[in-house]
TORGU-46650 format. One line per 8 residues: number of its first residue (from 1); their letters; for each residue x, y, z of N, C-alpha, C. Coordinates in steps of 0.001 Angstrom, whole numbers, plus 500000, padded with zeros to 6 digits. Layout:
<nodes>
NUM = a = X/Y/Z/X/Y/Z/X/Y/Z | ...
</nodes>
This chain:
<nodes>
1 = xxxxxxxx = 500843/498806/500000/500000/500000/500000/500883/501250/500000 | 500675/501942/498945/501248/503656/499206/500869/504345/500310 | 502058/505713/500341/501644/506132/501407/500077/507230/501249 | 499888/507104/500712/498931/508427/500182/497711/507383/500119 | 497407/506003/500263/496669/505116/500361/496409/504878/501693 | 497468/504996/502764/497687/504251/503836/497004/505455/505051 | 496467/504716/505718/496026/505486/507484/496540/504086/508833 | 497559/503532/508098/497875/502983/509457/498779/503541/510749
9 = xxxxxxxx = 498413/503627/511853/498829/504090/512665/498031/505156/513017 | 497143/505925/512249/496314/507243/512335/495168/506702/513565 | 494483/507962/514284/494010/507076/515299/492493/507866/514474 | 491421/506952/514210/490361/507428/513722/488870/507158/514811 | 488141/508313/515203/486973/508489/515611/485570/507871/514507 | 484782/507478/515136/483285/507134/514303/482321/507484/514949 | 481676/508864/514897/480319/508993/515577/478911/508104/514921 | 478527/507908/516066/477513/506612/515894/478062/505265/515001
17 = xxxxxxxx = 478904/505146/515453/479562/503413/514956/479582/502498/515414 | 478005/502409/515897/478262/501044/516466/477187/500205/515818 | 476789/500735/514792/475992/499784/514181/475880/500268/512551 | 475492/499883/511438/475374/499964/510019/476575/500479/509379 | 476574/501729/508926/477654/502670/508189/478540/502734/509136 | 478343/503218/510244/479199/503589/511154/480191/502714/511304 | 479259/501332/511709/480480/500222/512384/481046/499483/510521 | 480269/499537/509756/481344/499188/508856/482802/500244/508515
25 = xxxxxxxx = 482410/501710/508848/483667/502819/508855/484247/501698/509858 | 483918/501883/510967/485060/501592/512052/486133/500466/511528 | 484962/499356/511395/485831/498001/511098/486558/497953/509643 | 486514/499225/508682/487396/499104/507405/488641/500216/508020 | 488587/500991/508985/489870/501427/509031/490516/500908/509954 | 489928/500084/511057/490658/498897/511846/491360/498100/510819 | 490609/497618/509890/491545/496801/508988/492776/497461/508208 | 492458/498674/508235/494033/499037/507292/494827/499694/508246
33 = xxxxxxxx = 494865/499543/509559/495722/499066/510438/495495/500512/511306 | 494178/501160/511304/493832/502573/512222/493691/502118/513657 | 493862/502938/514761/493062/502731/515953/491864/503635/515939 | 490657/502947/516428/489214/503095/515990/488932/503488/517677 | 488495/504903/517546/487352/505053/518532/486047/504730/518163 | 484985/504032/518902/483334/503631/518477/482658/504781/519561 | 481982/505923/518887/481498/506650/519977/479927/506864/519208 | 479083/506076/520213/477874/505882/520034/476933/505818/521447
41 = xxxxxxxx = 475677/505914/521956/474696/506442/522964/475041/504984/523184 | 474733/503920/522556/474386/502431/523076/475481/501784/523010 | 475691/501555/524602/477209/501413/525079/477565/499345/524624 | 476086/499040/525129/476251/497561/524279/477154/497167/523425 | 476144/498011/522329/476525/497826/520852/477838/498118/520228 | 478359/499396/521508/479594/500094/521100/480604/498578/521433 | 480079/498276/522763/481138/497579/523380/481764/496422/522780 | 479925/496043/521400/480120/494803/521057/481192/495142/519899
49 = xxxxxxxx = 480956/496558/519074/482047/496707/517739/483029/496672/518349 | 483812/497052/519784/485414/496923/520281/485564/495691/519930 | 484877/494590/520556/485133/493465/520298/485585/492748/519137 | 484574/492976/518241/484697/492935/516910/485799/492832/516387 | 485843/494271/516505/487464/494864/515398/488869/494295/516627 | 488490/493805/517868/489558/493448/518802/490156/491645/518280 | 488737/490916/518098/488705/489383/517767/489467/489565/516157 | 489307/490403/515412/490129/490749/513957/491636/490821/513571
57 = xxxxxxxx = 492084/491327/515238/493302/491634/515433/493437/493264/515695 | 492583/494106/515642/492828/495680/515963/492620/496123/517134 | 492716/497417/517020/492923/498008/518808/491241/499338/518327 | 490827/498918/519703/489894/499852/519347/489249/499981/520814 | 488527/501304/521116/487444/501376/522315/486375/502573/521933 | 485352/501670/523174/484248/502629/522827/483978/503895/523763 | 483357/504881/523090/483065/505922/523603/481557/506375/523886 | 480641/506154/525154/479424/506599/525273/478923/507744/525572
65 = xxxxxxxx = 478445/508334/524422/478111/509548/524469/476874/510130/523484 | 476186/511099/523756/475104/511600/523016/476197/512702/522331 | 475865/512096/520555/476766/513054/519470/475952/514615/519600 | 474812/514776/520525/474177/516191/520299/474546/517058/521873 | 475385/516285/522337/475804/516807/523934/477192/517368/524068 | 477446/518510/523972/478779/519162/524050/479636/518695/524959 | 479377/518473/526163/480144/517829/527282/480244/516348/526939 | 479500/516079/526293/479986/514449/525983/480571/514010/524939
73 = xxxxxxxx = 480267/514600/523857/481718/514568/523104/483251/515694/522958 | 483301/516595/524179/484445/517073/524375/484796/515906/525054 | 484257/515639/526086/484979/514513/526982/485039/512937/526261 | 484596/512764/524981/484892/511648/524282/486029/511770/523782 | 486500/512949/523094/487531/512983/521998/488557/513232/523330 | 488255/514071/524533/489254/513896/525402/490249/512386/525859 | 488591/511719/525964/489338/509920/526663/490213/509290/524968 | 489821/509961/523984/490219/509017/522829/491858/509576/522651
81 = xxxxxxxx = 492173/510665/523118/493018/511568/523001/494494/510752/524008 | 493426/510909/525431/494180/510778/526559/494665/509047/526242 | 494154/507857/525386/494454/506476/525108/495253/506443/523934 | 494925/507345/523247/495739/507022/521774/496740/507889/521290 | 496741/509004/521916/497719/510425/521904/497222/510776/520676 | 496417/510966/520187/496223/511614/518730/494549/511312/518388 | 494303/512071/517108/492963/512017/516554/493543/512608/515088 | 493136/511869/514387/493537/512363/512754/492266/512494/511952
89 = xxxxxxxx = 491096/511343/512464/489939/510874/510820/488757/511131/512130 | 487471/511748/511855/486421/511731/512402/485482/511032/511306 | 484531/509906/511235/483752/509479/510546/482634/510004/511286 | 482056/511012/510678/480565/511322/511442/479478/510574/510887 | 479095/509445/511620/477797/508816/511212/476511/508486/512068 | 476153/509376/512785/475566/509806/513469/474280/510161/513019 | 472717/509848/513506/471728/510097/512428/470663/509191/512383 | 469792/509683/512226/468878/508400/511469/467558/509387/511650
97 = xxxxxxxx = 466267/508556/511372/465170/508852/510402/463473/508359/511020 | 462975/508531/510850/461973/507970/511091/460108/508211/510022 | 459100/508057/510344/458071/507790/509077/458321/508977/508270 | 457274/508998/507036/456803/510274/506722/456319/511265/506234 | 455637/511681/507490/454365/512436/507381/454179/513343/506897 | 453047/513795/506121/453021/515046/505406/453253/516349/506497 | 453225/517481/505612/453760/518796/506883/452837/518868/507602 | 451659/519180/507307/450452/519222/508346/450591/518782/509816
105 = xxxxxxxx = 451123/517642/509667/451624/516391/510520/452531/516370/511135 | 453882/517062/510874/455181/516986/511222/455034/518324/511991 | 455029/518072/513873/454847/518631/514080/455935/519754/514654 | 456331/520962/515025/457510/521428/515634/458603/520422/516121 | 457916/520193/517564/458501/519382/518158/459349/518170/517680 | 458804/517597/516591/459355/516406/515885/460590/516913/515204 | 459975/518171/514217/460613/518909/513459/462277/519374/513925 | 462037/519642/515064/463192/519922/516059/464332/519163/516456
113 = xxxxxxxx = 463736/517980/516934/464484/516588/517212/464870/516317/515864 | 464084/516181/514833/465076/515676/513777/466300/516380/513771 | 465830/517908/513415/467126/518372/512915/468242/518527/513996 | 467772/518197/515235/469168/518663/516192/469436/516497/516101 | 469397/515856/515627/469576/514209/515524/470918/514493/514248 | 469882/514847/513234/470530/514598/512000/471879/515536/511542 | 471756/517052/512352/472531/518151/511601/473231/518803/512961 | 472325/519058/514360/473696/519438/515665/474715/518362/515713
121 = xxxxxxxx = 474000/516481/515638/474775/515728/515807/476043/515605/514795 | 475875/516097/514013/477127/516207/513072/478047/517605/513414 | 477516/518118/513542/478480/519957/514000/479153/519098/514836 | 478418/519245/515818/479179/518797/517583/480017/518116/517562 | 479855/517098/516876/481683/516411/516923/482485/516640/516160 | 482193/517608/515045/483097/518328/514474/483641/519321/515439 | 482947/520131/516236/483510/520963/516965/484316/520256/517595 | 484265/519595/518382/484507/518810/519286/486345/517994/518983
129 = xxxxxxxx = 486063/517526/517338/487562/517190/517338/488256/518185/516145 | 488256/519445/516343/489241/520573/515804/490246/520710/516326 | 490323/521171/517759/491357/521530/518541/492821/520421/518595 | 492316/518985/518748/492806/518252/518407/493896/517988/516757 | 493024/517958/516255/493485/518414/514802/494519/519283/514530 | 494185/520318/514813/494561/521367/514513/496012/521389/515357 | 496103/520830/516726/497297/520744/517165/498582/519809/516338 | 497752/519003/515340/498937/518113/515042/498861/518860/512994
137 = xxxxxxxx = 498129/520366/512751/498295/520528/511702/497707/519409/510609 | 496747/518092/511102/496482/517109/510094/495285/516581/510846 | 494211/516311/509769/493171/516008/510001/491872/515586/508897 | 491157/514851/508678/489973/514411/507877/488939/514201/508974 | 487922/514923/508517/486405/514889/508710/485713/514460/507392 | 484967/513311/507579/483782/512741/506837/482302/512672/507043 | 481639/513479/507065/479796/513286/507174/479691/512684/506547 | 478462/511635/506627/477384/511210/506049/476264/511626/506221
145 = xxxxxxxx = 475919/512394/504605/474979/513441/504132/473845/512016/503702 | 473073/512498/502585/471900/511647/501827/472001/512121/500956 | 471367/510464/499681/470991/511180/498784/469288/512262/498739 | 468880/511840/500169/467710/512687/500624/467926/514227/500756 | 469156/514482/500620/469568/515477/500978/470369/516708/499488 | 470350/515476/497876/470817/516099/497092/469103/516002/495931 | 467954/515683/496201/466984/515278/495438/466104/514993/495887 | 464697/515361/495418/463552/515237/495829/463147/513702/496270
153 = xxxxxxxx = 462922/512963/497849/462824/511521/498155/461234/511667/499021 | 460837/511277/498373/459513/510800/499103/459641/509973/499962 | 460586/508918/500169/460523/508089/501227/461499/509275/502408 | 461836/509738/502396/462709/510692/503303/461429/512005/503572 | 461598/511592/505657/460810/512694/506314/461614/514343/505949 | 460383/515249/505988/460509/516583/505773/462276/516991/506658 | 462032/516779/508020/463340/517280/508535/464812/516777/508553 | 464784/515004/507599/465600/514340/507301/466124/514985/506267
161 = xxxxxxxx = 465483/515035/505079/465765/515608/504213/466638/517181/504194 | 465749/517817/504709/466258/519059/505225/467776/519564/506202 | 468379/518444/506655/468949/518259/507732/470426/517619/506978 | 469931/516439/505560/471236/516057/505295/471022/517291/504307 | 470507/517847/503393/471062/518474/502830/471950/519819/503249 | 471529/520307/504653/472480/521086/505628/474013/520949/505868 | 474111/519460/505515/475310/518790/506294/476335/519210/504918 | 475706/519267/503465/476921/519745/502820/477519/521048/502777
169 = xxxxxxxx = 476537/521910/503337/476688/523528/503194/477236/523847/504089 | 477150/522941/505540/478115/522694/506894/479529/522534/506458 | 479582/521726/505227/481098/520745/505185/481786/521759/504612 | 481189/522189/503546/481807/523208/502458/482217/524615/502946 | 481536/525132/504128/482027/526113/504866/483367/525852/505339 | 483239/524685/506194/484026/524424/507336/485596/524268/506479 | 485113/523304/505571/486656/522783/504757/486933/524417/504675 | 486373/525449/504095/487356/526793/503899/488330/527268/504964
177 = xxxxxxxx = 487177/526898/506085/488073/527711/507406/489124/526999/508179 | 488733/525450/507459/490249/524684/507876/491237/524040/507248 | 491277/524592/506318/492514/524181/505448/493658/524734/505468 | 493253/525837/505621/495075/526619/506144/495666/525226/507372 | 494444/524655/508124/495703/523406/508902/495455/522043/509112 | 495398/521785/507326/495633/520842/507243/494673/519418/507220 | 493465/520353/507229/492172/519491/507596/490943/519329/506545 | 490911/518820/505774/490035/518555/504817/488419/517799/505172
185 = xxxxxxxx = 487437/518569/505083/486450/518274/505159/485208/518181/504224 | 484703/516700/504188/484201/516264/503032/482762/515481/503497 | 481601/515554/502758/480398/514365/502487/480340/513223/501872 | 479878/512571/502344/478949/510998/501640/478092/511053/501586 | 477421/511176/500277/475749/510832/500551/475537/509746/499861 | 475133/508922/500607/475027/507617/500159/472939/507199/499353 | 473238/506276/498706/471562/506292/498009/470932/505613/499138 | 469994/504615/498626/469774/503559/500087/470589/502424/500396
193 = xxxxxxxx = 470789/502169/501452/471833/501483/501549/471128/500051/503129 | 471547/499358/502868/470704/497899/503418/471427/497881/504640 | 470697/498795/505568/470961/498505/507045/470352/498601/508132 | 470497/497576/509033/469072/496917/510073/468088/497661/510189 | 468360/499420/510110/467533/500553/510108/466287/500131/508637 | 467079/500615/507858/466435/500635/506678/465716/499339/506231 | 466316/497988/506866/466070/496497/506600/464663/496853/507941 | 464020/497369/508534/462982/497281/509776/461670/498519/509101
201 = xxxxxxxx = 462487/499872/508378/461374/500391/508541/461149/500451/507074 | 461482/499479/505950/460841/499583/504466/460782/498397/503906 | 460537/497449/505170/460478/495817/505338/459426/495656/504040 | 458497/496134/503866/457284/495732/502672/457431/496199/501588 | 458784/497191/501417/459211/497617/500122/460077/497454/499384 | 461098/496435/500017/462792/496322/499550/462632/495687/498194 | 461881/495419/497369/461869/494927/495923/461926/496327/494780 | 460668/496827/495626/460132/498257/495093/461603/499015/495186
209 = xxxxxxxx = 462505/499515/496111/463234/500047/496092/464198/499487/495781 | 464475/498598/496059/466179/497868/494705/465778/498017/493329 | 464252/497886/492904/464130/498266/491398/464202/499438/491131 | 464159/500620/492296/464192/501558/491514/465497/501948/491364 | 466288/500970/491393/467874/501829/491569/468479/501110/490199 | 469326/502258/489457/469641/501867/488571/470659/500642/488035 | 471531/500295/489193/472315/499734/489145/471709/497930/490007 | 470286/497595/490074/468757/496684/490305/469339/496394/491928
217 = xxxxxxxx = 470061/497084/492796/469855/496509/494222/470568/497814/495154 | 470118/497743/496540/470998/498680/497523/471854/498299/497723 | 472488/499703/498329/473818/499456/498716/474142/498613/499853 | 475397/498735/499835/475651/497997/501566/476596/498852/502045 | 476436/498771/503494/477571/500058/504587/478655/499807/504072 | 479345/498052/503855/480606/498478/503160/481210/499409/501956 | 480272/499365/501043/480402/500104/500105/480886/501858/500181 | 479714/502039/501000/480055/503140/501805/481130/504033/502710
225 = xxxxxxxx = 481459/502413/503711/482567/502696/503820/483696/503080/503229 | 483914/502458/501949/485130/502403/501432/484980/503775/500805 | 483649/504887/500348/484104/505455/500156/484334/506839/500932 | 484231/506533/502273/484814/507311/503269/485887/507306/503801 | 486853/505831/503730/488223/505594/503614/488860/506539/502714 | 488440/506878/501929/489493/507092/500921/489154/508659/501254 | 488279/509010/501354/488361/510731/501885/489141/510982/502852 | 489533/509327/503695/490263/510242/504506/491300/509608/504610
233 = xxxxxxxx = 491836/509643/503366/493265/508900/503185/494410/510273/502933 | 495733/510032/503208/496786/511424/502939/496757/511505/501370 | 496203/510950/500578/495830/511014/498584/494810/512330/498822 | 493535/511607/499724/492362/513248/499165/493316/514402/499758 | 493797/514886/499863/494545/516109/500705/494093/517204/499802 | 493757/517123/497763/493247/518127/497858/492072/517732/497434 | 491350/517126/498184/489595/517020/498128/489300/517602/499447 | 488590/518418/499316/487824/519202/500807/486533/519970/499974
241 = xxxxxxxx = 485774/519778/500678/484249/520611/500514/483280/519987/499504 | 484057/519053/499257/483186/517971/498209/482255/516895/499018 | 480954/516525/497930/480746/515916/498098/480127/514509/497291 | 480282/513188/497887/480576/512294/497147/479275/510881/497015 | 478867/511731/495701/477279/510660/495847/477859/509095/495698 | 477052/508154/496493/477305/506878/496329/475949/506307/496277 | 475620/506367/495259/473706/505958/494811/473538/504736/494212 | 474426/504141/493546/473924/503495/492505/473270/503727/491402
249 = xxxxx = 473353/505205/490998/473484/506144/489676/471806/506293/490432 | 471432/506316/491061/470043/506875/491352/469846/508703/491039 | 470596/509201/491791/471069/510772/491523/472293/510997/490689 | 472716/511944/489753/473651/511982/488855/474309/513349/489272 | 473095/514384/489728/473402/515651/489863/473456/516545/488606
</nodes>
């Protein structure tokens, strides 16, 4: 492996990785030889991906914390800091979704929670691991945006929608104001992609929706993963503020 390929030794964060996208990020940069923080609310699940990527042969721990709680992910990236001496890759995958209802319906309150789920939870641990970064001059941040978020989705609620498409206008700012050190910040918006989430709440539709994709099936988190590896490999150094549809030609742009 080149070096411009390689993140071994880099110590990489995953908000909400302990299950779908997330834990496939975790467990593809465990494999190319990263140390993996898992920082997710459900300490279980977190505890079970350490394991995981530990039974594989990698070094990894989890971090329990709400990605929308300032004190809990300063003090995450703190403990990941204080174990691994470093933070280089944040995988923000943090997020999720629920029915959806016409506006009438969608009420404030809901409206609210989505967007502080889908779009604070992504800031906040960006805030959260700058300082870090920025001390060692080197750094990759990766969101995972939607393709709900680049095109009109009927299956995607009003504040989902609304919330990933936030996350690129978030990224594209941010990459400006941090590149003078060294920190490139980039999206995934992935199409649909086949995970326990999506496998529970479109259980009566998964035919309907693999046909509608051009390429006849969904994705999978690995897929995904890999292409968040590579955003945050020392090669993208000059990719920042981009973002990187992974649809299955569903959206073209």
């Amino acid at each position: 492996m080149t070096e411009l390929a390689s993140i071994k030794g880099q110590v990489a964060a995953v908000s909400g990785g302990a299950a779908g996208i997330g834990l496939a990020c975790a467990e593809r940069f465990a494999a190319e030889g990263a140390k993996v923080a898992i920082i997710d609310r459900d300490q279980g699940n977190a505890e079970a991906g350490v394991a995981k990527i530990e039974d594989a042969g990698g070094e990894a721990m989890a971090v329990v914390a709400e990605c929308t709680s300032e004190a809990d992910m300063e003090a995450g990236v703190a403990a990941i800091v204080e174990r691994f001496g470093r933070l280089d890759i944040l995988a923000n995958c943090a997020g999720g979704f629920h029915s959806t209802p016409p506006i009438e319906e969608l009420d404030a309150e809901t409206w609210r929670a989505g967007i502080d789920w889908n779009l604070s939870g992504i800031y906040i641990p960006m805030r959260a691991v700058v300082p870090a970064m920025k001390a060692n001059n080197y750094g990759r941040i990766v969101s995972i945006g939607s393709q709900a978020g680049r095109m009109a989705a009927a299956v995607a609620a009003l504040d989902y929608s609304a919330a990933k498409a936030a996350i690129g206008g978030l990224s594209r700012r941010l990459a400006v104001e941090l590149a003078p050190f060294g920190i490139t910040v980039n999206t995934v918006a992935p199409g649909t992609v086949m995970t326990p989430r999506i496998a529970v709440l479109h259980a009566a539709r998964m035919d309907q929706l693999a046909s509608a994709m051009p390429v006849g099936r969904l994705g999978t988190p690995e897929e995904i993963a890999h292409a968040v590896w590579y955003l945050c490999t020392p090669g993208a150094a000059f990719t920042t503020g981009a973002t990187l549809d992974v649809n299955g030609g569903s959206w073209t742009g």
